[in-house]
LUMGU-458146 format. One line per field, with one value per residue (C-alpha): residue number from 0; x negated, y negated, z negated. Coordinates in steps of 0.05 Angstrom, whole numbers, plus 5000, padded with zeros to 4 digits. Example, Ala and Ser with C-alpha at 12.3 -4.5 7.8 and 13.67 -1.06 7.14 Angstrom:
2
num [0/1]
X [4754/4727]
Y [5090/5021]
Z [4844/4857]
***
This chain:
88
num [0/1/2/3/4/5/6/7/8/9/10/11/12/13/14/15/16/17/18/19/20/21/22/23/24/25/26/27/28/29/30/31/32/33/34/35/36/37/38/39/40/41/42/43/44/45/46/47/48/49/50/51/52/53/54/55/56/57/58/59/60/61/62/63/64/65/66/67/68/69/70/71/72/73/74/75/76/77/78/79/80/81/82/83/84/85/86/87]
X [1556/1524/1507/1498/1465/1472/1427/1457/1450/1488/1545/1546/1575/1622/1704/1730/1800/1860/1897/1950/1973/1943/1909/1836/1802/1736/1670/1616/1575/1538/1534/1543/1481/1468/1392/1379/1419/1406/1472/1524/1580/1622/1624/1639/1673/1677/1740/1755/1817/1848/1836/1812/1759/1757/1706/1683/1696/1680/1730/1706/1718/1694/1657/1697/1758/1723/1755/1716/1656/1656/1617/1639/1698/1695/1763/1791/1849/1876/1919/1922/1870/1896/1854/1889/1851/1781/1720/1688]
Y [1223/1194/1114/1071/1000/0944/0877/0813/0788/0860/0835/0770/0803/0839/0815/0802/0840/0818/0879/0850/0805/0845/0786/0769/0714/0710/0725/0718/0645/0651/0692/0667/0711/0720/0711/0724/0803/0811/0816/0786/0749/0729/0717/0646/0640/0573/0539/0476/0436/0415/0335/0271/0272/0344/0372/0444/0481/0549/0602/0631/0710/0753/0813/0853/0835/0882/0945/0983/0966/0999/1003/0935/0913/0891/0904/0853/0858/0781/0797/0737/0702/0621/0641/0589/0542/0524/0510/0462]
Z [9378/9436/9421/9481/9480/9511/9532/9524/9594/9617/9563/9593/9661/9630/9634/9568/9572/9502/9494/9460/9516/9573/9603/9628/9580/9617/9612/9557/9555/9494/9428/9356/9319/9235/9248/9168/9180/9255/9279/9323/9297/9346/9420/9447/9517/9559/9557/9595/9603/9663/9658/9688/9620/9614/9578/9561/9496/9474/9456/9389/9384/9325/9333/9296/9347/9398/9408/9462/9503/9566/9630/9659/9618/9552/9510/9452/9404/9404/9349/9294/9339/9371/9438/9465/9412/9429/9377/9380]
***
């Protein structure tokens, strides 16, 4: 099996695609990383709501959620996740 790899600023230009709903969520803002086991945790996307105060939050997505990582799409399975819940 042929393993590809990717750099963090080429996942950041990626679309992040929920396959349960079909719909677009965005694109990758920062990265939630276990620095004692070297790993990622979860991606965090930018969220903002539509206010006269608004402010931005971040859209907290496991790593485990990702199905498939492809060459400029990135796909998620939403299931059980609130995406429509930001945190903080």
């Amino acid at each position: 099996m042929l393993e590809r790899s990717f750099s963090l600023n080429n996942l950041k230009t990626m679309e992040i695609i929920d396959i349960s709903i079909g719909a677009r969520i965005g694109y990758i803002n920062d990265f939630k990383i276990d620095t004692d086991k070297h790993r990622v945790l979860a991606i965090m996307i930018m969220y903002t709501k539509t206010s006269w105060f608004s402010r931005n939050n971040y859209l907290e997505i496991p790593w485990d959620k990702i199905v498939k990582i492809g060459v400029d799409v990135i796909l998620i399975d939403g299931t059980n996740l609130d995406l429509l819940q930001p945190s903080n």
